[in-house]
SEKOL-27638 format. One record per atom (N, C-alpha, C, O): residue number from 1; residue in three letters; atom name; x, z, y. Coordinates in nm, 4 decimals, padded with zeros to 6 digits. Atoms other than C-alpha are relative to their C-alpha. Layout:
<atoms>
- n_res_atom_east_up_north
- NUM_Ala_CA_X_Z_Y
...
</atoms>
This chain:
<atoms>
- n_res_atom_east_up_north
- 1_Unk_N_00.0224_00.1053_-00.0960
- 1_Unk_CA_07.8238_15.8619_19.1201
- 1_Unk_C_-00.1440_00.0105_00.0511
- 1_Unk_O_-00.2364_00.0319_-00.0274
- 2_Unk_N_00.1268_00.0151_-00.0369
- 2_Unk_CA_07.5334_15.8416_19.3451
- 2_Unk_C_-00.0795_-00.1317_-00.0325
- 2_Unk_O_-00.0369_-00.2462_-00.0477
- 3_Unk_N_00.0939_00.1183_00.0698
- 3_Unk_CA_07.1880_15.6583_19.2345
- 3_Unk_C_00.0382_-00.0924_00.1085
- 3_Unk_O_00.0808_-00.0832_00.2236
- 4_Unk_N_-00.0131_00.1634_-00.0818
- 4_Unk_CA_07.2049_15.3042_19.3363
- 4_Unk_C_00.0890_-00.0221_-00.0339
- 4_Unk_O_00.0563_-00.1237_-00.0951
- 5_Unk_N_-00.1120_00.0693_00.0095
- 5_Unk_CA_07.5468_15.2244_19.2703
- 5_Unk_C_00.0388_-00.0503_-00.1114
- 5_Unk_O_00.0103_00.0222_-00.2067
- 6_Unk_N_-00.0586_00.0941_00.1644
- 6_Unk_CA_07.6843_15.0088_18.9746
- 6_Unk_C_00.1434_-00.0078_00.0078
- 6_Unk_O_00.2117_-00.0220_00.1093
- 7_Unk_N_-00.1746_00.0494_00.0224
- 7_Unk_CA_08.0381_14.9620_18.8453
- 7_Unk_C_-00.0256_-00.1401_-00.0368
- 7_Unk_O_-00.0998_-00.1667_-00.1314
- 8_Unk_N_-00.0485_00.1476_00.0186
- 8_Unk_CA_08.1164_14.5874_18.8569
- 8_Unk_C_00.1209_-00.0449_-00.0367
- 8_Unk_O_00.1089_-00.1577_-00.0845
- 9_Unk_N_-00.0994_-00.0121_00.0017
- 9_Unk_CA_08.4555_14.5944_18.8193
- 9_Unk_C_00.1207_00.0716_-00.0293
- 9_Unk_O_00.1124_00.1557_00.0603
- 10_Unk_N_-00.0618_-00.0905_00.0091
- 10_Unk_CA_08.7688_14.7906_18.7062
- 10_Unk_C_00.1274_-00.0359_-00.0758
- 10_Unk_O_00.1252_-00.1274_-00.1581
- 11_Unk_N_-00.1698_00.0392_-00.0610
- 11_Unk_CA_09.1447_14.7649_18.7094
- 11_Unk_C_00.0776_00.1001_-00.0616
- 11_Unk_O_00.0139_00.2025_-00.0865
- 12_Unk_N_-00.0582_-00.0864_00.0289
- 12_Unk_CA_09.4249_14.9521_18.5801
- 12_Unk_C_00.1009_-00.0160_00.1867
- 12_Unk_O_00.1574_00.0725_00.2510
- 13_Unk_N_-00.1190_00.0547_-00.1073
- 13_Unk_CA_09.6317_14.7676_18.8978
- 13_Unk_C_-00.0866_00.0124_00.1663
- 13_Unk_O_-00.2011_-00.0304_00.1814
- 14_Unk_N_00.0633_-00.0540_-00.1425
- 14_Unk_CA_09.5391_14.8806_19.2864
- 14_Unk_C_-00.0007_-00.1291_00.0483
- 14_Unk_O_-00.1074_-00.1645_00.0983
- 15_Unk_N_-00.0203_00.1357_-00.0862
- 15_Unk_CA_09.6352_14.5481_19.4197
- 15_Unk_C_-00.1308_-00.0952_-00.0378
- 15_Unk_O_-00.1602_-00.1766_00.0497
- 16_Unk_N_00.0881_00.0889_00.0419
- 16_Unk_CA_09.3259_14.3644_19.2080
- 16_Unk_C_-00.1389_00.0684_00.0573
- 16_Unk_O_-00.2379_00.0065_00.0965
- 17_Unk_N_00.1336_-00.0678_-00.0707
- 17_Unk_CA_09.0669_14.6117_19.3323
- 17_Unk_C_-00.0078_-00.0227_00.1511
- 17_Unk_O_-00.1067_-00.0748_00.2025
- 18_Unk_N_00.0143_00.0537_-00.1175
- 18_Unk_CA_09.1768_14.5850_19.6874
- 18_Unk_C_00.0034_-00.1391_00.0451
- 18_Unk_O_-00.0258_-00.1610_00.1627
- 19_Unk_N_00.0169_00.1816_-00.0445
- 19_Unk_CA_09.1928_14.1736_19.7051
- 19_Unk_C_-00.1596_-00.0012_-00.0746
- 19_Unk_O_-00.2230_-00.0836_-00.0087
- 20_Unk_N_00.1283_-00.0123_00.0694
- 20_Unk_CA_08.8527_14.2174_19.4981
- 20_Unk_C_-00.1236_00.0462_00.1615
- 20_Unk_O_-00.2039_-00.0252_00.2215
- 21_Unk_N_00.0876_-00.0903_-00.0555
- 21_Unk_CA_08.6778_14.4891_19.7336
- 21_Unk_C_00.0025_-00.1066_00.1250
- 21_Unk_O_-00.1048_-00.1446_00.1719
- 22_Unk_N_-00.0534_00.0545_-00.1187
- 22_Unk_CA_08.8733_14.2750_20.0365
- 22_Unk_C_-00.1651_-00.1629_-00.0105
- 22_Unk_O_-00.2459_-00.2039_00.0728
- 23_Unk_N_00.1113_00.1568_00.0728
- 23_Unk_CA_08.6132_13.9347_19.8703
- 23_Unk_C_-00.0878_00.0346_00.0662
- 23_Unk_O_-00.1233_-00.0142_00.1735
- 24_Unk_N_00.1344_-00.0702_-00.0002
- 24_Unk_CA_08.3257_14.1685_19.8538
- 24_Unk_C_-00.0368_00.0246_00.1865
- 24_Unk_O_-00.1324_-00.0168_00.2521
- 25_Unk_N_00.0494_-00.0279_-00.1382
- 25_Unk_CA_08.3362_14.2882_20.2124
- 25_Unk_C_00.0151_-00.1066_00.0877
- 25_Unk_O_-00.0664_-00.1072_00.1800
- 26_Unk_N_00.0112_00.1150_-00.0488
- 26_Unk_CA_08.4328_13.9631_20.3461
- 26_Unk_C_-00.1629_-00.0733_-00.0381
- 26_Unk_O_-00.1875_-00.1633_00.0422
- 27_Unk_N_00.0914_00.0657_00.0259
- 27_Unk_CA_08.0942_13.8399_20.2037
- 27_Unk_C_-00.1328_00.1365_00.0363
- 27_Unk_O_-00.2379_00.1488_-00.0266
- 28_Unk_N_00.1151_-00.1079_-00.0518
- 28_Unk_CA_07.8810_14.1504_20.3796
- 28_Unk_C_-00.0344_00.0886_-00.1441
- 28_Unk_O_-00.1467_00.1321_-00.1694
- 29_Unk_N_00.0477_-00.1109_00.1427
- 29_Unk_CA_07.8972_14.3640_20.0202
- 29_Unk_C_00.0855_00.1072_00.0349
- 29_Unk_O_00.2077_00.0926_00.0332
- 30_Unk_N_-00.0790_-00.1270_00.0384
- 30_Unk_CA_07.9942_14.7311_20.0559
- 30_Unk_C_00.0350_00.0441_-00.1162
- 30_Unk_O_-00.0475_00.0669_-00.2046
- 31_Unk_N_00.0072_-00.0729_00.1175
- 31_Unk_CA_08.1765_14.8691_19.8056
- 31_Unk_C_00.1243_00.0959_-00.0461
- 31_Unk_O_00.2362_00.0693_-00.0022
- 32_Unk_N_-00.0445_-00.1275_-00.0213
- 32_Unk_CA_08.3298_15.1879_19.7052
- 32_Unk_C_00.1078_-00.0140_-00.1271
- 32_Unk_O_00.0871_-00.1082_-00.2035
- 33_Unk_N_-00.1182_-00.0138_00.0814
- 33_Unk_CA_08.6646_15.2716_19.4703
- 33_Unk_C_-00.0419_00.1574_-00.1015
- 33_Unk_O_-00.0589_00.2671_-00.0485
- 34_Unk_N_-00.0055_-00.1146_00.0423
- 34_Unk_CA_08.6197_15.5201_19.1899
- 34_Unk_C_00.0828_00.0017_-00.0495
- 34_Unk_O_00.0823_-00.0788_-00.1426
- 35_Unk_N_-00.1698_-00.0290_00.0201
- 35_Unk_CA_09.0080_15.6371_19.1360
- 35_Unk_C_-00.0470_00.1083_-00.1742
- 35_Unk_O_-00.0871_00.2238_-00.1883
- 36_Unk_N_-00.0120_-00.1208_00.1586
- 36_Unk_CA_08.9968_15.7827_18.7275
- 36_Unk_C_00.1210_-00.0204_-00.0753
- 36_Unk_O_00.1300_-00.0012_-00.1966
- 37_Unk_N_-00.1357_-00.0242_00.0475
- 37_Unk_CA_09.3689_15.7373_18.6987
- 37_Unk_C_00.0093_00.1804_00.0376
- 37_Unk_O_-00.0360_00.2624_00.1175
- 38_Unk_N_-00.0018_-00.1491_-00.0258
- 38_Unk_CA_09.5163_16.0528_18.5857
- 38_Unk_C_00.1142_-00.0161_00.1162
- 38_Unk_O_00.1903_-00.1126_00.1231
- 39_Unk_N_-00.1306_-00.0039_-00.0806
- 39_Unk_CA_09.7601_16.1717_18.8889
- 39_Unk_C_00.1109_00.0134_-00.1016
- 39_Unk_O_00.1603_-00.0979_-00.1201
- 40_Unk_N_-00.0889_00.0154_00.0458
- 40_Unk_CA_10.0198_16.2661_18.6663
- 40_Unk_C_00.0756_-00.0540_-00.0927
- 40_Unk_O_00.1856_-00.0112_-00.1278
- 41_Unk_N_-00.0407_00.0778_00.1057
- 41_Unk_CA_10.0681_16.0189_18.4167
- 41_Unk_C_-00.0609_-00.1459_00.0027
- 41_Unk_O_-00.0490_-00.2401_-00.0756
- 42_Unk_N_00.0421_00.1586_-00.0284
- 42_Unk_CA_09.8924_15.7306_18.5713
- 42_Unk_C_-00.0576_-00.0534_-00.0695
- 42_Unk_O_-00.0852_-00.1619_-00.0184
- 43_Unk_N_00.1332_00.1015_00.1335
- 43_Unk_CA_09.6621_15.5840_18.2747
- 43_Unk_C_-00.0908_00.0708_00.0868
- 43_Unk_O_-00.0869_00.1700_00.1596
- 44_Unk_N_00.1142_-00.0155_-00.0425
- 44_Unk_CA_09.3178_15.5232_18.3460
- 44_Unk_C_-00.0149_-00.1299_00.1075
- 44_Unk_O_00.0837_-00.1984_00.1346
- 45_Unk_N_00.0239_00.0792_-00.0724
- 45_Unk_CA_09.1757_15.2932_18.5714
- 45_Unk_C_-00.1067_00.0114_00.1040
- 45_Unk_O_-00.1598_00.1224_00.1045
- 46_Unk_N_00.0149_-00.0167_-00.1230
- 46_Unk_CA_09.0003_15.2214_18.9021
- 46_Unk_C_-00.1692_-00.0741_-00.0298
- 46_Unk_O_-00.2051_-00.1749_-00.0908
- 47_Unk_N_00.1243_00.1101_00.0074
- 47_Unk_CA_08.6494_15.1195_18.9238
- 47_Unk_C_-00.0414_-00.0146_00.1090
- 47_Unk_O_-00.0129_00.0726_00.1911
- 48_Unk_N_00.0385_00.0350_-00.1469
- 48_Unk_CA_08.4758_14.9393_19.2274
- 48_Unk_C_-00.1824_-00.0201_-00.0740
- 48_Unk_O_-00.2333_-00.0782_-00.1698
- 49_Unk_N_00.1534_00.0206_00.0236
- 49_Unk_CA_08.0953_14.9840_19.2409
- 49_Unk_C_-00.0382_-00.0422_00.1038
- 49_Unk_O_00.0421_-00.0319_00.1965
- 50_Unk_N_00.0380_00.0124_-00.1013
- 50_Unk_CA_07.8329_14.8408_19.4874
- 50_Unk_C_-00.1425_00.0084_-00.0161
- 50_Unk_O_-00.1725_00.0150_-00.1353
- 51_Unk_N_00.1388_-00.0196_-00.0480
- 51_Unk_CA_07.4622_14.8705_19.5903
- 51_Unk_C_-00.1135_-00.0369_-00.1180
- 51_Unk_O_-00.1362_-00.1559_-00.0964
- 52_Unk_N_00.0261_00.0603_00.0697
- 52_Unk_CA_07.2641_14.8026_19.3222
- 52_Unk_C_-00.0621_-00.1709_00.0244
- 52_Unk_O_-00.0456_-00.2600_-00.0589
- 53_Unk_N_00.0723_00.1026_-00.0875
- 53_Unk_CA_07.0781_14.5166_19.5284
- 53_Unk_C_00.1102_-00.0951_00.0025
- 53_Unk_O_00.0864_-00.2122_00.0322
- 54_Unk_N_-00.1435_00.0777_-00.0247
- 54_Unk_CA_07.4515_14.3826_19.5270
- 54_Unk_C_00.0579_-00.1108_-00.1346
- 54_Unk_O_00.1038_-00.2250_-00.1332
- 55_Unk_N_-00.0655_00.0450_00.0871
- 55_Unk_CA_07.5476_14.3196_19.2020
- 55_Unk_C_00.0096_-00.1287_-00.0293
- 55_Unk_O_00.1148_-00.1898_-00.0481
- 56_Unk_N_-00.0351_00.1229_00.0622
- 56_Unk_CA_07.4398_14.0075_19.1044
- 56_Unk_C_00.0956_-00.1450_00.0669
- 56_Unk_O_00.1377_-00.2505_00.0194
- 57_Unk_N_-00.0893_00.0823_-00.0922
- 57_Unk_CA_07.6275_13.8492_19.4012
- 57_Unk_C_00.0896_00.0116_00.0304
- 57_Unk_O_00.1472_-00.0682_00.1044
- 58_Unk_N_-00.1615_-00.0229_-00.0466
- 58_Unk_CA_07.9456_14.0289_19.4161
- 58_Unk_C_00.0244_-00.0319_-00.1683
- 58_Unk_O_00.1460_-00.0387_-00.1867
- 59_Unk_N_-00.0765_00.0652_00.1654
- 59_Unk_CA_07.9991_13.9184_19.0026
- 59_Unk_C_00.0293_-00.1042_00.0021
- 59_Unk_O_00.1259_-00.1591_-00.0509
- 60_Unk_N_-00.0115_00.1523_-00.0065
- 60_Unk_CA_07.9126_13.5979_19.1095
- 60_Unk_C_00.1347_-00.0436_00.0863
- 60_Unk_O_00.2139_-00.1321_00.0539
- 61_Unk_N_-00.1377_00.0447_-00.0541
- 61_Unk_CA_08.1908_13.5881_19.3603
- 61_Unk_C_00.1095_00.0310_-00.0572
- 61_Unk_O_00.2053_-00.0373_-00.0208
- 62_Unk_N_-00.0844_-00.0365_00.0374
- 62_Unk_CA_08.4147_13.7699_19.1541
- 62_Unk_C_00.0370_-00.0890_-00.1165
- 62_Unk_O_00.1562_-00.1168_-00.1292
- 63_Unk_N_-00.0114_00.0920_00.0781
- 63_Unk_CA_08.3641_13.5347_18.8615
- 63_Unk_C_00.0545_-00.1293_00.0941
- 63_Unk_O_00.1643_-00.1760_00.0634
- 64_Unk_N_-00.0278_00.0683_-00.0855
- 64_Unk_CA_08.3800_13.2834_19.1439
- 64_Unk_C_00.1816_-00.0223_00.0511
- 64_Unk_O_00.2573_-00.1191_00.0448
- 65_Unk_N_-00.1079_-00.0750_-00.0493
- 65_Unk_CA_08.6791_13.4176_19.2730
- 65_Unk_C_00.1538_-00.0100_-00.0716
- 65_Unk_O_00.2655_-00.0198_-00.0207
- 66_Unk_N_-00.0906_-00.0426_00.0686
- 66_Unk_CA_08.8657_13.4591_18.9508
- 66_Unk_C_-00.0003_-00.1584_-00.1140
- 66_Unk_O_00.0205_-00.1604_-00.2353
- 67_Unk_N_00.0468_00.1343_00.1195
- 67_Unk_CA_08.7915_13.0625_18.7984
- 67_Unk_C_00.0861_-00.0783_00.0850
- 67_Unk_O_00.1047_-00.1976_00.0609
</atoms>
């Protein structure tokens, strides 16, 4: 992963990352999908990172979000 970015988040399920990421960019936060499911057997999970400058305000919405 390139410097700056943080994992905040991470999912076995696609649908929670994209209503997640969907939050994030609704509130002016970019943020990126790192896919570490295996293709052929599907375990593993999805992580969403963002800016480091980001974090403490996309947790907050996500905590937010998820209360």
């Amino acid at each position: 992963m390139e410097k700056g970015w943080v994992s905040i988040y991470s999912s076995t399920e696609l649908h929670q990352i994209d209503m997640i990421k969907g939050l994030l960019f609704d509130n002016d936060i970019n943020a990126v999908e790192i896919n570490k499911k295996d293709s052929s057997y599907l375990f593993g999970e999805v992580e969403l990172c963002v800016r480091r400058e980001s974090v403490a305000t996309a947790i907050y919405l996500i905590e937010k979000a998820n209360s």
